[in-house]
C-alpha positions as CSV (number, residue, x, y, z in Angstrom):
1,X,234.4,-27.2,45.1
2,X,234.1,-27.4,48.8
3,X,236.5,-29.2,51.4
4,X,236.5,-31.6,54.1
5,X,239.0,-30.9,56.7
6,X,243.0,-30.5,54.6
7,X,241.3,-32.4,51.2
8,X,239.2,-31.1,48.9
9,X,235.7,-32.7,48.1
10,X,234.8,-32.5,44.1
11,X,231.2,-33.2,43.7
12,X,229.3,-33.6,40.2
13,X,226.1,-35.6,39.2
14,X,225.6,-38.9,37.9
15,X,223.8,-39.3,34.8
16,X,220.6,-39.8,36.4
17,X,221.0,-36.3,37.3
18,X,218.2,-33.8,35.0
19,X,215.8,-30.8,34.7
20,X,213.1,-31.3,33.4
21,X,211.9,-29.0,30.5
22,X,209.0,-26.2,31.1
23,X,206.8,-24.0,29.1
24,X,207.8,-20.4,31.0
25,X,211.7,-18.9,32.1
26,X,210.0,-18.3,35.5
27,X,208.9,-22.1,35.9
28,X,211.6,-24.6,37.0
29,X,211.3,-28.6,38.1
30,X,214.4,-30.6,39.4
31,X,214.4,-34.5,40.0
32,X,217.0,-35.0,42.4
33,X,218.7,-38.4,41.9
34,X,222.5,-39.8,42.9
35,X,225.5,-37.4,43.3
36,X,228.8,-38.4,43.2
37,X,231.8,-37.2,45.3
38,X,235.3,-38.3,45.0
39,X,233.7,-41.2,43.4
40,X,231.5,-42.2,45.7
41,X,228.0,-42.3,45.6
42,X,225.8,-40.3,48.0
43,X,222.6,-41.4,46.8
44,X,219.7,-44.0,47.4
45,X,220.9,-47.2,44.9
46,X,217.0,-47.7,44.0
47,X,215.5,-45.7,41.7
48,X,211.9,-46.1,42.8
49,X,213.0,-45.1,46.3
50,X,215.2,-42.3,45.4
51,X,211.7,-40.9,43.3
52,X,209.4,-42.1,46.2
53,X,211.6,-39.8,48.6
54,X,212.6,-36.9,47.0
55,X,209.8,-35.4,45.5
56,X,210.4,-33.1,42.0
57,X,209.9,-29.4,43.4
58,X,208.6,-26.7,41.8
59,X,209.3,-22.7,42.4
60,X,207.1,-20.1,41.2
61,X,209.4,-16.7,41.0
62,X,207.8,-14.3,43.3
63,X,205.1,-16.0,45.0
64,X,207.0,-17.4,47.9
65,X,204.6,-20.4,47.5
66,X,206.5,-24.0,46.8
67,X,204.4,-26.6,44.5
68,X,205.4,-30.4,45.6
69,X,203.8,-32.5,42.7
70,X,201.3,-29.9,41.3
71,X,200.0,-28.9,45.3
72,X,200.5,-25.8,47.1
73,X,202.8,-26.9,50.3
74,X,201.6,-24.0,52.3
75,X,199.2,-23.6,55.8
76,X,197.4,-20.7,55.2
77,X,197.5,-19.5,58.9
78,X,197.1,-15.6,58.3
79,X,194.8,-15.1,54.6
80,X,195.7,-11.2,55.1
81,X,198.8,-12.3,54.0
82,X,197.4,-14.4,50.6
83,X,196.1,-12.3,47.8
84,X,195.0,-14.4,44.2
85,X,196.0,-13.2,40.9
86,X,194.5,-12.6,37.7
87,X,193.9,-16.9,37.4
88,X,192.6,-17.2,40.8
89,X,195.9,-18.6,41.8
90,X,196.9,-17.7,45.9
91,X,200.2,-15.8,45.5
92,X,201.8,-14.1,49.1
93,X,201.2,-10.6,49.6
94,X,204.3,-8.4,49.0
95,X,205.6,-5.5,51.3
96,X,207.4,-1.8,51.1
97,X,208.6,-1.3,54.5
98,X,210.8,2.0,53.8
99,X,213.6,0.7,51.7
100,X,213.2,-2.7,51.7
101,X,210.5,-3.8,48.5
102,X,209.0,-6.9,47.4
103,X,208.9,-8.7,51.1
104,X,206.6,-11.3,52.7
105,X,206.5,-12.2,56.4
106,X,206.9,-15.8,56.8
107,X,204.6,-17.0,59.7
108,X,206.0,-19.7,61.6
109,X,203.7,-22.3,64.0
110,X,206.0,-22.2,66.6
111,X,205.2,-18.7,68.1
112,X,206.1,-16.3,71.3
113,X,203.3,-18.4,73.3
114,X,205.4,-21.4,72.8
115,X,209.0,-20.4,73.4
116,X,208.0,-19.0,76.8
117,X,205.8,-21.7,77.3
118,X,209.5,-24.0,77.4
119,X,211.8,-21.3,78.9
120,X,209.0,-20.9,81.8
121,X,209.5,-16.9,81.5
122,X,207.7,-14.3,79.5
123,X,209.7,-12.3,77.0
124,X,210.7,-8.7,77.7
125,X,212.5,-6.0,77.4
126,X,214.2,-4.1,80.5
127,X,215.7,-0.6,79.5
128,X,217.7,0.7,81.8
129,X,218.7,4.8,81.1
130,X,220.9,7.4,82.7
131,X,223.9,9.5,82.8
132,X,227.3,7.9,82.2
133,X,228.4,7.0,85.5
134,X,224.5,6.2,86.7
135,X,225.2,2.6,87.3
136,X,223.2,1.1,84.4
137,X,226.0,-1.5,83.5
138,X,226.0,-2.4,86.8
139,X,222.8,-2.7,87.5
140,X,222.0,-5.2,84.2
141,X,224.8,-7.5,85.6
142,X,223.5,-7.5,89.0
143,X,220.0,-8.2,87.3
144,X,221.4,-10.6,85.4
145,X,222.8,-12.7,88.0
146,X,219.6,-12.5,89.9
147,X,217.9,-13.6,87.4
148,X,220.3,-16.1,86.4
149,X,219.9,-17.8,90.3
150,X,216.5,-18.1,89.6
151,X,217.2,-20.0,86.3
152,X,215.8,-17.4,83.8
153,X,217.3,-16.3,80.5
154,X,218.6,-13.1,80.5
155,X,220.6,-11.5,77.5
156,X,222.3,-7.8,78.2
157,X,222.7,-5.5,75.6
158,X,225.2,-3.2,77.0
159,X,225.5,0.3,74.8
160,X,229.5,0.0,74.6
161,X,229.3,-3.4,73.6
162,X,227.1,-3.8,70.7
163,X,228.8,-0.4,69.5
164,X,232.2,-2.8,69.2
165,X,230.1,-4.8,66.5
166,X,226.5,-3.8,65.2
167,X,226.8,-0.2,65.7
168,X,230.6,0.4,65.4
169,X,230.3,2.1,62.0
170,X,228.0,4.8,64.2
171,X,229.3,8.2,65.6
172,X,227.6,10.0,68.8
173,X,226.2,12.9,66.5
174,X,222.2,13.3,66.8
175,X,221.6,11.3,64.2
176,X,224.1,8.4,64.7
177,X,222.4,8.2,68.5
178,X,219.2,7.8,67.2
179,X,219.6,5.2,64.8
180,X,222.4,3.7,67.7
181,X,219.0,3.3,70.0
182,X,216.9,2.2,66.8
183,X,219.2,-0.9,66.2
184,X,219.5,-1.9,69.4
185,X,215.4,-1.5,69.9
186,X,214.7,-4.1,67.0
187,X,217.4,-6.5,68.5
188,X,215.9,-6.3,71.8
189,X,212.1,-6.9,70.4
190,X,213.7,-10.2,68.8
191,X,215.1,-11.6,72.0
192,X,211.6,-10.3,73.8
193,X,210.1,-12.4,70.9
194,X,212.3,-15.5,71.3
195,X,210.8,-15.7,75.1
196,X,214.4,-13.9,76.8
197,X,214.4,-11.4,79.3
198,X,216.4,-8.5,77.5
199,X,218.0,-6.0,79.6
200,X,219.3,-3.1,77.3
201,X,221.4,-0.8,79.6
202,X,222.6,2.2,77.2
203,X,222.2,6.5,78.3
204,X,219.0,6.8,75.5
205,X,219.7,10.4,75.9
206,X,216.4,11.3,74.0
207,X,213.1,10.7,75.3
208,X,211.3,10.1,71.3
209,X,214.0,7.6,70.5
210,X,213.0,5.3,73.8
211,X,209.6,6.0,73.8
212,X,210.0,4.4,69.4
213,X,211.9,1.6,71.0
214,X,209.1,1.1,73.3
215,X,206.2,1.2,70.9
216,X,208.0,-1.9,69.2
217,X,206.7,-4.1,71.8
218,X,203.3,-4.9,73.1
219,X,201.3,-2.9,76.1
220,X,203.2,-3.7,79.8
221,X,206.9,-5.7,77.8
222,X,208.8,-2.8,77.6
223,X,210.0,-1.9,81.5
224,X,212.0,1.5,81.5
225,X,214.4,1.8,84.4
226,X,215.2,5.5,85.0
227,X,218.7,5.6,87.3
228,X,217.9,9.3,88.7
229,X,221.5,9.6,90.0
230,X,222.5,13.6,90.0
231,X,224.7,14.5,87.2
232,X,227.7,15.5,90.2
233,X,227.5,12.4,91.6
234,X,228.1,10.9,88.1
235,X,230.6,13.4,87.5
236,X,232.5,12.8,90.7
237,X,232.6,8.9,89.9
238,X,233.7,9.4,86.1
239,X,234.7,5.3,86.3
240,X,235.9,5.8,82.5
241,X,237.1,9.5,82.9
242,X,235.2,10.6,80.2
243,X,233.8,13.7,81.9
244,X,237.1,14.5,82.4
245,X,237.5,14.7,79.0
246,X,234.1,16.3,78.4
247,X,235.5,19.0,80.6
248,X,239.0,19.9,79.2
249,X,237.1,19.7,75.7
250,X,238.8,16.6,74.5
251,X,235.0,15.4,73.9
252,X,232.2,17.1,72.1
253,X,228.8,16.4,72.6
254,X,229.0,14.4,76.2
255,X,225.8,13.8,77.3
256,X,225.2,16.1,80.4
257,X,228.0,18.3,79.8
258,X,227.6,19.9,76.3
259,X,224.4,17.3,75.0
260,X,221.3,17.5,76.6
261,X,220.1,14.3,78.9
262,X,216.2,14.3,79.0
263,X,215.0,12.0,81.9
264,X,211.6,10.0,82.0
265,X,208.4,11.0,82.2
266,X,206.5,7.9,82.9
267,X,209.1,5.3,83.8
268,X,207.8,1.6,85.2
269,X,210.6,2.4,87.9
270,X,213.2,4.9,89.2
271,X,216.0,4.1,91.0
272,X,217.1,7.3,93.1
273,X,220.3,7.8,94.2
274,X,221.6,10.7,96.6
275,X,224.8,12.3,97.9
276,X,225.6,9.8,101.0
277,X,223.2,7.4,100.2
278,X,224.2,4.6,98.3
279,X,222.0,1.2,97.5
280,X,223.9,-1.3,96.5
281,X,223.4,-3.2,92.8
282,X,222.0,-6.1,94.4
283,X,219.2,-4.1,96.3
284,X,218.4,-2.4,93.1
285,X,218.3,-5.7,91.3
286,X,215.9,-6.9,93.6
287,X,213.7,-4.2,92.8
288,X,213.4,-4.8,89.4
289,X,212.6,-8.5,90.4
290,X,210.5,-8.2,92.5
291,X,208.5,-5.7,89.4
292,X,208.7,-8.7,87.2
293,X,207.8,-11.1,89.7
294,X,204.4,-9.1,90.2
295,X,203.7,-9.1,86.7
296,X,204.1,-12.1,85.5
297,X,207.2,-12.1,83.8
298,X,209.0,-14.7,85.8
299,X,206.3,-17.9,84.6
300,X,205.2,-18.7,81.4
């Protein structure tokens, strides 16, 4: 039973309504026909159209391959991913990726190439890293906007955010930090893939877990933006008081207090900021534009 605004909508088949019989459990064919709702017919009146337009379907269990009338309905755009069983039949190739078993990758024709091709950007990934209190939030919004003037599509995954959803059942142990950075790594390579500018701005305390979250992407689409602001200078803006906290002892493992904060080797860019000097978000912003801008990221 489903329902249509405040009345319910009780929907059964007409009599024309049948499966057809098969010779194996794992074989299946349906003729779709007239349905009925609230006594109403939803259906084509004609019977030769109704059969002319909805075609009887049949599912193979595990191959992943529909059969429209007796034909495989498939492009065969990648054959690594097509192997052929013991009748010379083409069944899809299944996957173990860690827990996950029995899995195909569905290949779509509409690829990377093509969403950027309509957003007239290239897809990628901007991580921005640093102490709490660096600037990094700051920064992606500035960025953001910039960006946003120039009419590109930005997305920010900010690290305090998506641990309000995704990530809220994670704690700031070793381990939960990790797999915080892992998640938000695969959500970034999906908007990279769907032709947005990303702009992750999270601490990413540990150098192994960005440098994972970089090898997700391809060569030159993950950017790393290192704010090398002094840990006192941090301390002394404390715009969420948590090194406060950190220091009484009301917080244990803070990064830069009690948890170590290992800084970039290789970063596409550092942003340096001193005692007395102070650049403001916009200038920094334009930085990373003007990065982008260089390398193609800002046309399709």
């Amino acid at each position: 039973m489903a329902a249509v605004g405040n009345r319910p909508l009780i929907c059964h088949a007409s009599r024309d309504f049948d499966f057809a019989e098969s010779s194996s459990q794992k074989l299946g064919f349906v003729k779709f026909s007239v349905s009925i709702c609230n006594g109403k017919s939803l259906g084509f009146r004609d019977a030769d159209m109704r059969s002319n337009f909805l075609a009887p379907v049949r599912a193979m269990e595990g191959s992943g391959v529909p059969y429209i009338n007796g034909k495989a309905d498939m492009v065969r755009s990648n054959d690594d991913a097509f192997t052929d069983d013991s009748n010379g039949k083409s069944i899809h190739r299944l996957s173990t990726i860690k827990n996950s078993t029995n899995i195909v990758w569905h290949k779509c024709s509409i690829e990377k190439i093509d969403r950027q091709e309509l957003l007239q950007q290239k897809g990628c990934v901007i991580w921005i890293t640093g102490l709490s209190g660096s600037g990094k939030s700051t920064l992606a919004c500035a960025l953001s906007r910039g960006l946003h003037s120039r009419r590109k599509l930005t997305y920010i995954l900010d690290g305090d955010n998506v641990r309000h959803g995704l990530n809220r059942d994670l704690h700031f142990k070793a381990e939960d930090r990790a797999e915080n950075i892992r998640r938000i790594g695969e959500v970034a390579k999906l908007f990279a893939d769907a032709g947005v500018i990303c702009i992750a701005s999270l601490i990413s305390p540990y150098r192994k877990d960005r440098d994972a979250c970089r090898a997700l992407l391809p060569e030159g689409d993950f950017i790393e933006v290192f704010m090398d602001v002094p840990l006192q200078v941090c301390e002394a803006r404390d715009p969420k008081g948590l090194y406060k906290l950190a220091r009484a002892g009301k917080i244990k493992g803070f990064t830069g207090i009690d948890d170590p904060y290992e800084p970039p080797l290789n970063s596409e860019i550092v942003l340096q900021q001193k005692e007395g000097v102070c650049v403001s978000p916009s200038d920094m912003a334009e930085t990373v534009m003007y990065y982008l801008e260089r390398k193609g990221y800002l046309k399709a």
